[in-house]
Every structure is written in structure tokens, then in C-alpha cells.
C-alpha positions in Angstrom: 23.8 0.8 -35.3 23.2 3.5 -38.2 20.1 6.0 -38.3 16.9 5.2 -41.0 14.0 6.7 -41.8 10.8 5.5 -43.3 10.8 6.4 -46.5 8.3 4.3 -48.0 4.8 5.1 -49.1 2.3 6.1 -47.8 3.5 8.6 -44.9 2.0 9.3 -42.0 1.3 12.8 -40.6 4.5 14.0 -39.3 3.3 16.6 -36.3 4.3 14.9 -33.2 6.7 17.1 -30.4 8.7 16.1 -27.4 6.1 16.8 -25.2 3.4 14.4 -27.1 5.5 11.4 -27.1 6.2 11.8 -23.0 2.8 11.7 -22.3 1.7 9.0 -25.2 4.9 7.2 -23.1 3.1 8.1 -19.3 0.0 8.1 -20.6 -0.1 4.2 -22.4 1.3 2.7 -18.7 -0.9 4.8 -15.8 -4.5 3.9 -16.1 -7.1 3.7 -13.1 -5.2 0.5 -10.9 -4.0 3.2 -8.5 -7.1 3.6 -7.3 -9.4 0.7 -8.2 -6.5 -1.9 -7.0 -4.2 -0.2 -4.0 -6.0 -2.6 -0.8 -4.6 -5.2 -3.6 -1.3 -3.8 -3.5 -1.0 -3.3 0.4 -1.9 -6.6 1.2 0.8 -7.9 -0.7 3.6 -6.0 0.3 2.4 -3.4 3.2 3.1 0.3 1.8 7.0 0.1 1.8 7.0 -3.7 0.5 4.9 -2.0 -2.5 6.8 1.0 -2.6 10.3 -0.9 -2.8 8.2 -3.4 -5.3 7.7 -0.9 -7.7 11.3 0.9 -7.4 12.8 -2.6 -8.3 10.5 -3.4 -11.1 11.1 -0.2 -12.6 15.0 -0.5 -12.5 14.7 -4.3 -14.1 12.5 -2.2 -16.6 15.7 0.0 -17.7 17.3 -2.2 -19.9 14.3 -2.9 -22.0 13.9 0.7 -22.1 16.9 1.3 -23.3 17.3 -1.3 -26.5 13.9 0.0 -27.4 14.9 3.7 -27.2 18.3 2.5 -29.1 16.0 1.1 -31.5 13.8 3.3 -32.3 16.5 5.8 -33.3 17.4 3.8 -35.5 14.6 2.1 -37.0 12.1 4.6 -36.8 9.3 2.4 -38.0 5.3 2.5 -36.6 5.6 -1.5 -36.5 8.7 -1.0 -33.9 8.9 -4.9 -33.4 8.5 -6.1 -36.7 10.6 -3.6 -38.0 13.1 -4.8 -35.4 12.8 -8.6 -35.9 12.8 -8.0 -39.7 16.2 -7.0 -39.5 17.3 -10.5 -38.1 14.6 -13.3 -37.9 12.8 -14.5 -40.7 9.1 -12.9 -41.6 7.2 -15.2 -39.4 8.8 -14.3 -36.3 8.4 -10.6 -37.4 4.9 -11.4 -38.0 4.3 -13.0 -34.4 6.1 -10.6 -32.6 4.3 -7.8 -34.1 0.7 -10.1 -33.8 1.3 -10.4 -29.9 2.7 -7.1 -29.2 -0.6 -6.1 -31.1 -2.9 -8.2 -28.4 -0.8 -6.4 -25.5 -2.6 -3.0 -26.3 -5.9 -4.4 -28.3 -7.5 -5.9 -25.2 -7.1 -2.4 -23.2 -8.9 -0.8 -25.0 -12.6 -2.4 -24.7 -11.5 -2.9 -21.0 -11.4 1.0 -20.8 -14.7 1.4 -22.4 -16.2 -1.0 -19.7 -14.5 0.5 -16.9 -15.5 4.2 -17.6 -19.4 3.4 -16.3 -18.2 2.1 -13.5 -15.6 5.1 -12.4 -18.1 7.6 -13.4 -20.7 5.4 -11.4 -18.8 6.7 -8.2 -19.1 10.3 -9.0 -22.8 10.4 -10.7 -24.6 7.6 -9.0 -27.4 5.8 -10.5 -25.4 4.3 -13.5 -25.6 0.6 -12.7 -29.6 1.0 -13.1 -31.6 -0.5 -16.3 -30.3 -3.7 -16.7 -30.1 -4.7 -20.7 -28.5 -8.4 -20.1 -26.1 -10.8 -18.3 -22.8 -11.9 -19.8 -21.1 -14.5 -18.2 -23.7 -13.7 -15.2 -22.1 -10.5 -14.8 -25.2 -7.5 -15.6 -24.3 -5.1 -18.9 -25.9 -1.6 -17.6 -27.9 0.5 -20.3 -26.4 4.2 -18.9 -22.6 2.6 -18.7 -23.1 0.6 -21.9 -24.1 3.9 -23.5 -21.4 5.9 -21.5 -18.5 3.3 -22.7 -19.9 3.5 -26.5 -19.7 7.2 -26.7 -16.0 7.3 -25.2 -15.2 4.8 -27.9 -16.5 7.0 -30.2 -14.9 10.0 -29.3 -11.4 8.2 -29.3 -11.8 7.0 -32.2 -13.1 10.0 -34.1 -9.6 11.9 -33.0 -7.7 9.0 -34.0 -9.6 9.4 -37.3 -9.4 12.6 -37.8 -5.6 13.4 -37.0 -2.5 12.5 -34.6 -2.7 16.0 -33.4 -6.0 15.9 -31.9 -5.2 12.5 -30.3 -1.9 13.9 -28.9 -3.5 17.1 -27.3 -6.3 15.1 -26.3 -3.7 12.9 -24.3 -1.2 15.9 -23.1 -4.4 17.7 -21.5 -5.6 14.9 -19.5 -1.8 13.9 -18.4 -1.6 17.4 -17.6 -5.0 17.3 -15.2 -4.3 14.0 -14.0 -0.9 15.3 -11.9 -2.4 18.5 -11.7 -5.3 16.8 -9.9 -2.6 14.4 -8.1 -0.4 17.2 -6.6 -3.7 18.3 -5.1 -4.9 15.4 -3.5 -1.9 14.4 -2.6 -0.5 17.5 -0.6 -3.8 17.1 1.6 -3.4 13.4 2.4 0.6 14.5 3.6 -0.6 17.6 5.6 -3.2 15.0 7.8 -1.3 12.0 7.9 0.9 10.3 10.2 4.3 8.2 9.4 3.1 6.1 11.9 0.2 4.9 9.5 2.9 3.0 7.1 4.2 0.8 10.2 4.3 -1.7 10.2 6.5 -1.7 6.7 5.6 -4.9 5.4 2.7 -7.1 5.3 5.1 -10.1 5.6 8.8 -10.7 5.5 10.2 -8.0 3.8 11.5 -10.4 0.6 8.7 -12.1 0.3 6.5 -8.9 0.5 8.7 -7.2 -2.3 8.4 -10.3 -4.5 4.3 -10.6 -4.1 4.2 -6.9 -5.5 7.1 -7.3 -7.9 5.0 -9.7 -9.6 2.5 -7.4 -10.8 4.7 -4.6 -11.5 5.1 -5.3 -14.8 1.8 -5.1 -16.1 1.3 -1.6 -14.9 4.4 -0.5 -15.7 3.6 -1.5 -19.6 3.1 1.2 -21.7 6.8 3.0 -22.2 7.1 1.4 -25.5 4.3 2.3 -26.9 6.7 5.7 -28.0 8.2 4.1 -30.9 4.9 2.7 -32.4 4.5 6.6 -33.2 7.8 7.3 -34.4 7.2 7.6 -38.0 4.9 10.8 -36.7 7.7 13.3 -35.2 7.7 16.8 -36.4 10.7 16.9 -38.9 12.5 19.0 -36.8 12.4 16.5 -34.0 15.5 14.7 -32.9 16.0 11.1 -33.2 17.2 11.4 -29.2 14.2 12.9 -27.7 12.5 9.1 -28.3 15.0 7.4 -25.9 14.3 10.5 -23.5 10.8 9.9 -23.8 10.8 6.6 -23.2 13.3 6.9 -20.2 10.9 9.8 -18.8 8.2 7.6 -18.9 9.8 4.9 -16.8 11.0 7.2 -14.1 8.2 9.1 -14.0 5.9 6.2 -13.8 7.6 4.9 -11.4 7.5 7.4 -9.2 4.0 8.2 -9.6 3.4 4.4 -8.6 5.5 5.0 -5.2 4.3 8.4 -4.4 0.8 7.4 -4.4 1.7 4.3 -2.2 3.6 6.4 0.2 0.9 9.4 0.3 -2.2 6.6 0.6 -0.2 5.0 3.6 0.7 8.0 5.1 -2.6 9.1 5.3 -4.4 6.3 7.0 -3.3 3.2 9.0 -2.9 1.1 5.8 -4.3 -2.6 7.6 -7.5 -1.0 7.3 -7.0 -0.1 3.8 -6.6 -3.8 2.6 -10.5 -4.6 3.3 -11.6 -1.7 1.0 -12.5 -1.6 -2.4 -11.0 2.0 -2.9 -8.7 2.0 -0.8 -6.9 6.0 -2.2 -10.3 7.4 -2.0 -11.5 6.0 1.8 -7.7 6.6 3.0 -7.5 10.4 1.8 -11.2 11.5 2.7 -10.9 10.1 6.3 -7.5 11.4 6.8 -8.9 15.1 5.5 -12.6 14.3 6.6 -13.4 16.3 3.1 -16.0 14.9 0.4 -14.1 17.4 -2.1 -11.1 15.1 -1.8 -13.1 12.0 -2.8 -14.4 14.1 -6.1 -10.7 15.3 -7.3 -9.4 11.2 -6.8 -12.6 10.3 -8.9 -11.9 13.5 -11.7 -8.7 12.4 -12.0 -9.1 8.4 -12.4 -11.5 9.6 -14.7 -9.0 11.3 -17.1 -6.3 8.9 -16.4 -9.0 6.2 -17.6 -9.3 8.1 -21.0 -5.7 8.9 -21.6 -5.1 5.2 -20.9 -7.6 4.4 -23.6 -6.5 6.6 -26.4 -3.0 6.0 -25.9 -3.6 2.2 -26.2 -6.0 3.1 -28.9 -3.0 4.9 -30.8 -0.9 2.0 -30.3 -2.8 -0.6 -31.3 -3.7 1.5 -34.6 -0.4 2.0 -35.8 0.4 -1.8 -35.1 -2.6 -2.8 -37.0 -1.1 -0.5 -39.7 2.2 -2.0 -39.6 0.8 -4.9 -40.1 -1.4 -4.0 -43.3 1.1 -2.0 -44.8 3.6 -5.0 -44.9 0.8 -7.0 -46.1 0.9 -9.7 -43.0 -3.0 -9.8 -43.0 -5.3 -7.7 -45.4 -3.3 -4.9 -47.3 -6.6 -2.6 -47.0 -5.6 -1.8 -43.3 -2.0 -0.3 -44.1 -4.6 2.3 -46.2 -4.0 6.3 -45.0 -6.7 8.9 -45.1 -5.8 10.9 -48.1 -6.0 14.4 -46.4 -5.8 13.1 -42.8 -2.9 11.0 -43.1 -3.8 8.4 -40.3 -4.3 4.6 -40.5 -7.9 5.3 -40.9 -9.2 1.3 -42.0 -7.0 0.6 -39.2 -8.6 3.2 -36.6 -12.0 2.4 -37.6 -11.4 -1.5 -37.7 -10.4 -0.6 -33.9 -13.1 1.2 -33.2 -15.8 -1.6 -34.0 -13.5 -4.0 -32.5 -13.4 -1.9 -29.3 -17.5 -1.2 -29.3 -18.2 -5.0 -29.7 -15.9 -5.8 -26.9 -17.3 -2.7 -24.7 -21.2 -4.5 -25.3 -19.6 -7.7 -23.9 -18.7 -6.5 -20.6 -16.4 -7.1 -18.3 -16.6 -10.8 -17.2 -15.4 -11.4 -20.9 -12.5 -9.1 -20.9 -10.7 -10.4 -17.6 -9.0 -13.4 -18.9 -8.1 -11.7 -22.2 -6.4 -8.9 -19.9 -4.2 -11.3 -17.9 -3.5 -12.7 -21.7 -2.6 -9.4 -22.3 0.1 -8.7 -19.6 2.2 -12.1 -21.3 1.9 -10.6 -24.6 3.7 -7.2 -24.2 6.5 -9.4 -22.5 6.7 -11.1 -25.4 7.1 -8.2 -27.4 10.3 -6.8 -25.3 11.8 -10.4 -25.5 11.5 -10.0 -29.6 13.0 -6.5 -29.5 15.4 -7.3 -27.2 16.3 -10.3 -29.1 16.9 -8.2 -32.0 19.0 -5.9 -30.6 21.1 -8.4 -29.3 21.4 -9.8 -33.1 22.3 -6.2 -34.6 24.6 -4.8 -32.1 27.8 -6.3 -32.2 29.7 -4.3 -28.6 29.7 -6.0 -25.9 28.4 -3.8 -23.3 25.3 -3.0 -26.3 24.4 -7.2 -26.1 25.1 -7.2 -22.4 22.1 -4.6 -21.8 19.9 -6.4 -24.5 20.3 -9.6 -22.3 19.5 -8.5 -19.6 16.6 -7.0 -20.9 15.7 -10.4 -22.6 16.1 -11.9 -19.0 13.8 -9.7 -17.6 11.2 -10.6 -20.2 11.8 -14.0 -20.0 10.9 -14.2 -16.2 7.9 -12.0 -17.0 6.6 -14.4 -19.1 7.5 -17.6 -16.9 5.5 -16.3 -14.3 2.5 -16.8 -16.8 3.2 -19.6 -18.6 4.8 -22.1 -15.6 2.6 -23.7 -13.6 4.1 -23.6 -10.1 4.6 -20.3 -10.4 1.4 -18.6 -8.6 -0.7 -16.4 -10.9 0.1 -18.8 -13.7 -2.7 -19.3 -17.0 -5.8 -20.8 -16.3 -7.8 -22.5 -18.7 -9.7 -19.5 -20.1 -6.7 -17.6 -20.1 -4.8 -20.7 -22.3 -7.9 -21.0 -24.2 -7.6 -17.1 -25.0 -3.7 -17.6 -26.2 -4.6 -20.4 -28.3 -7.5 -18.6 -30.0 -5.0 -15.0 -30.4 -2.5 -17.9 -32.3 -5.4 -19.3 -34.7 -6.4 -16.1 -35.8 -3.2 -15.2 -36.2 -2.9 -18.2 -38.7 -6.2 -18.0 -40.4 -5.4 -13.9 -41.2 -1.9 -14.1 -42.5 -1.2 -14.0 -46.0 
């Protein structure tokens, strides 16, 4: 498969390094669910059913890596999967595949902005005061509500203003978040006891790898998010450092997934860990019996939430670019700022989108979210797909079935209804209302 570049007008800013597209890579896939979800993850598998969940998912992961970081080299294009499907399919499978990958990091986003009131609840307390109104029953708080606005905000004023400032904005708080983990997690290892991990598994040891396994996926989504800012390298960047990147962000994310499993385990007898709420914070401030330790989980959650946000934020942009700039739905969103060169009808279409959705709450979001996980599976299956139609080796189509395999079971264990976890109703009636719009936009 032979090297292109986007050539075509307009061009985006080209300022991106090595480093920036690790941690848009990292940074897309590890939000808060470490924290906010580990008693989840223990009671499925027991801390070495979760650990060996999450070392298995990300191995199946490696093969969709791979096509996309083959991909990407060659097709260096900010609508990666239409790009891709253009190749081979006809436009409205480019359009869809592009549509749904879009869904994959638009729903994140307003999530995010909902979810920073209540992390920063647990470190400044009094923010669930001053009740505005109920949505779906669930209360909208005035100091959150105002929190999650001003975050949205911010993210989207550096999107607007330039890549650059969104990429350091995303390398500094990747860069505190491990700083912050190293800390916390070198105290939990100096009090803890192996003992606390036994037993291994919270059931049989397959079925306590599958439970987990199950989930993997959706916190391991993020890696290619890389090629959606391809057409930003520096000019001097190679072509290979995207495959690296998104390679680096697999492993990497993987481990950071198993580390924290191990360390939270180690650190406290995990049974009790499964009846509480946050389970990483409880399990390292009783195993230390320091507040300090509580404060450095939250600080870093924190930052992990934001860089979560932008780098879903940049995604979704460039997707909503893509799709302007090859006039699939309104032209005016594929416009560039004229001295900024970023999508900026697309960033500030985003940004309202995002606000709304943050004003909504979270008993809205949940269903779209769980919509959300499907739709990025989608999008490997189409890229996959694709590489399988360019290629023409053997061992290249191999890998890109696999891959295709991989996303195909992903997206069974949604859509088939003996599988537990499957849709329900809102979550069909949230597909079927991504589809119409879909078909009412399109030109």
C-alpha cells in the first residue's frame, strides 16, 4: 500500500510532534473508570480475573491497531474511516462509517462535562447543593452545571484557537496524571499485602476473564483517535511515528489498566472493595491510613477527566470536519479559521452540542454512552474491512481479519440478545435516532 498526503484545500495547521499524538492516543482511551468503576471490575473478575481481562483484551486489540497504523501511513486523512472506505466501498458506506465512528467520540464529550461536578464534588464538597431541576428524576446541580459549562468552554476555546494549545493542554495533564499515579501507587505497594489479591478470581477463572473481557473494549477505545489528527504532523514528522503511537497507546493503556488493578488489590483485601463506590480511593487511604493519598487519586482523576474530554473533543472535531469538507452534511463545517487553521464551525458546532448535552445531565447521557461503545466497533470493522480490500498479501488480509473478527464480536455483544449487556430499548431507540439524523443531514 503506497504513501499519500492530503493535498487538498483547505489545510489544517501542521504543528503536531511524536509526543502529542502518544498522549492524544493515551489520552482519548484513559478517562476516570479506574476510579469511579474498579468495585465494578472486581466483582467481575477478582483482581487477577480483571488483570488477565485486560491483558487479553488488549492483545485482541493489536490487530486493529495495526491496520489502522498501516493505514494511516498511508492515507493520512483527518476523516481516517471515510478516507479508508472511500478507497473501496461506495460513498454511503464511507458516509456511515465515518457518521458512527463520529457518535463513538460525540457522546464523551457532554458525558465529561457532567462528570467533572461530580469528581470535583469529592475534593471541594458542597457542589451537589442548589438544585436547578430534575431530568429524567435525576437533580441538575447549579455549582456542577456551572463547573461542567466552564470546562466545555475552556476545551473548546483551545480547540478554537489552535491544535497546539489543545496538544499541550493534553500532554501536561497525561504528564500529571502518571506523575500523580507513580505516587499513589508506590504508597499503596509499600502497605499492602499479596495476600489481599487472594483469592484470584471472583468465580471460575474463565468465566471471571470473560465477565471483564466484556467491558474491555470500551475503555480501551481511544488508540484510534491518532489518525483523525494526521493531516496535523509537523512536516518533518515521519509517517511511522503514527503506527508507534498508536501501538504505544495500546501497550501503555493496557498496562496502566493492570497496574492499577494489581496496586488497588494489593493494597486492601479486594472482597471488601466490591461494596464501595470508589473502590481506588477507600483501598489506598486505608492501606496508607493518609487523607493526602485520597487528594492525589482525586487530582489525578481530575486531569485524566479533562484530557479525556479534549481528546474526544479533538476527535470528534476533525470527524465533523471530514465530514463537511467532503460535503456529506453541510459544507459550512469543513470551513478553517483563516489564521488559526482549525475546523472552527466544526469546533464551535461541538461546543454548543457539548453545552446542551452537559445542561441535560446525566440520566440522559447513559444510554447514548452504551450506544457509544457499539459505534467505535463499528468503525474498526469499516477500517478493517478496508484494509482487507486494499491489501492484496496474505499475511496483510490475515491481520485485517482478525481485526474484523474482533470487531465483529464487539459489536454482537451489543446487538444479540442472549448475549448479557445486550441493547435495551432506550439504547435501540438512541441507534435508530443516530441513523435518522444521519439520513435527514446528508446531502
Amino acid at each position: 500500500m503506497t504513501s499519500t498526503s492530503t493535498t487538498s484545500v483547505p489545510q489544517l495547521a501542521r504543528k503536531l510532534r511524536p509526543l502529542d499524538y502518544f498522549t492524544i492516543g493515551f489520552g482519548t482511551m484513559v478517562g476516570v473508570g479506574w476510579l469511579v468503576l474498579m468495585n465494578d471490575w472486581l466483582e467481575r473478575g477478582g483482581p487477577w480475573g480483571a488483570i488477565l481481562g485486560f491483558l487479553l483484551g488488549g492483545a485482541m486489540l493489536v490487530p486493529v491497531g495495526y491496520v489502522y497504523g498501516q493505514l494511516v501511513m498511508a492515507i493520512p486523512d483527518a476523516g481516517s474511516e471515510i478516507a479508508y472506505t472511500a478507497r473501496v466501498f461506495p460513498s454511503f458506506v464511507s458516509f456511515f462509517s465515518g457518521w458512527i465512528m463520529l457518535l463513538a467520540y460525540l457522546v464523551v464529550c457532554p458525558w465529561e462535562g457532567v462528570a467533572i461536578g461530580r469528581v470535583a464534588g469529592y475534593i471541594v464538597p458542597g457542589l451537589d447543593r442548589f438544585e436547578l431541576y430534575r431530568v429524567g428524576g435525576q437533580p441538575v446541580y447549579l455549582p456542577s452545571l456551572v463547573l461542567g459549562l466552564l470546562l466545555t468552554a475552556l476545551i473548546t476555546f483551545l480547540n478554537y484557537r489552535g491544535v497546539r494549545l489543545s496538544a499541550a493542554f493534553q500532554n501536561w495533564t497525561t504528564a500529571g496524571v502518571l506523575a500523580l499515579f507513580v505516587v499513589f501507587a508506590a504508597s499503596g505497594l509499600a502497605k499492602g499485602n499479596i495476600l489481599n489479591t487472594l483469592p484470584p478470581f471472583s468465580r471460575g477463572a474463565p468465566l471471571s476473564i470473560l465477565l471483564v473481557l466484556q467491558i474491555v473494549p470500551y475503555f480501551m477505545t481511544g488508540f484510534e483517535s491518532v489518525p483523525k489528527c494526521a493531516e496535523e504532523a509537523n512536516p518533518a514528522f515521519r509517517v511511522r511515528g503514527f503506527f508507534r503511537a498508536i501501538m504505544a497507546a495500546l501497550l501503555v493503556g493496557a498496562a496502566f489498566y493492570c497496574l492499577i488493578i494489581f496496586v488497588v488489590g494489593y493494597a486492601w483485601p479486594w472482597q471488601d472493595l466490591t461494596r464501595r463506590s470508589l473502590a481506588t480511593a477507600y483501598a489506598l487511604s486505608h492501606a496508607t491510613g493518609a487523607g493526602w493519598v485520597v487528594n492525589l487519586v482525586m487530582v489525578a482523576a481530575l486531569l485524566s477527566l479533562m484530557k479525556i474530554f479534549n481528546g474526544n473533543f479533538l476527535a470528534s472535531s476533525r470527524m465533523l470536519f471530514a465530514l463537511g469538507r467532503q460535503q456529506m452534511i453541510d459544507h459550512r463545517l469543513g470551513r478553517l479559521h483563516p489564521v488559526n487553521r482549525t475546523p472552527s464551525v466544526a469546533v464551535l458546532a461541538l461546543g454548543v452540542f457539548t453545552a446542551a448535552g452537559v445542561c441535560l445531565g446525566s440520566s440522559i447521557l447513559v444510554p447514548v454512552t452504551e450506544v457509544g461503545s457499539m459505534a467505535a466497533a463499528c468503525g474498526w470493522l469499516s477500517a478493517c474491512a478496508a484494509y482487507f480490500a486494499i491489501e492484496k498479501t496474505r499475511k496483510q488480509r490475515a491481520i485485517a481479519v482478525m481485526g474484523a473478527l474482533v470487531s465483529l464480536a464487539l459489536i454482537g455483544m451489543k446487538v444479540l440478545w442472549f448475549v448479557p449487556g445486550h441493547f435495551n430499548r432506550w439504547e435501540w431507540i438512541t441507534l435508530a435516532a443516530w441513523v435518522a439524523l444521519a439520513a435527514l443531514l446528508r446531502r
